[in-house]
C-alpha positions in Angstrom: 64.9 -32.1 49.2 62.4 -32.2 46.0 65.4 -31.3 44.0 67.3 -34.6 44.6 63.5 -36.6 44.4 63.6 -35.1 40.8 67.1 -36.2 40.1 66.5 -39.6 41.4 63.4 -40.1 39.3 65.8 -38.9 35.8 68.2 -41.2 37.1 65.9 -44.3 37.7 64.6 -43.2 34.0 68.0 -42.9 32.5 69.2 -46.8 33.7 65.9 -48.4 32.6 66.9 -46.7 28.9 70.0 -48.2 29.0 68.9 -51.8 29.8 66.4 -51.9 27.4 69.3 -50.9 24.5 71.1 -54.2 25.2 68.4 -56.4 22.4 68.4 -53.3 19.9 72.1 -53.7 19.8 72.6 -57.4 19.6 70.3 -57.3 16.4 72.1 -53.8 15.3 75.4 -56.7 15.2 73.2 -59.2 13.4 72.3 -60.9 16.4 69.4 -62.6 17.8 68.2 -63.0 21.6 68.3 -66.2 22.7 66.2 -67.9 25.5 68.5 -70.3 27.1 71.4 -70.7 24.5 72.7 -70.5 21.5 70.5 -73.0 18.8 73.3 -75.6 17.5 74.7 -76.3 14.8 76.3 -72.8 13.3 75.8 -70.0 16.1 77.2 -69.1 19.0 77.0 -66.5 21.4 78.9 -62.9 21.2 77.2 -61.1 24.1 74.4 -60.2 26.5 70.7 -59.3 25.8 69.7 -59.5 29.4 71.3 -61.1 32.6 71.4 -64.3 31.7 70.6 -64.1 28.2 72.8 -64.3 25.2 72.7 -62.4 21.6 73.5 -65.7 19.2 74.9 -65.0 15.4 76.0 -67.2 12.8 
């Protein structure tokens, strides 16, 4: 039973890695993180940063 408490903790580590990737690679693309959406007149969104959030370029 400890042995699936340690994989459960790596696991729980492992997802929280991967969300946090999501802004790394939207700059990465030339991206930037926008609050609520893309600034007007010459952006416009190409992906996620977080749920809810998109990654704006020009």
């Amino acid at each position: 039973m400890k042995i699936f408490s340690f994989f459960f903790a790596v696991l729980l580590l492992m997802l929280q890695g991967i969300s946090g990737n999501t802004e790394v690679q939207c700059r990465q693309a030339g991206g930037v993180c926008s609050s609520d959406r893309c600034p007007p007149p010459h952006t416009r969104p190409f992906g996620r940063c977080q749920q809810g959030i998109p990654c704006c370029r020009t």
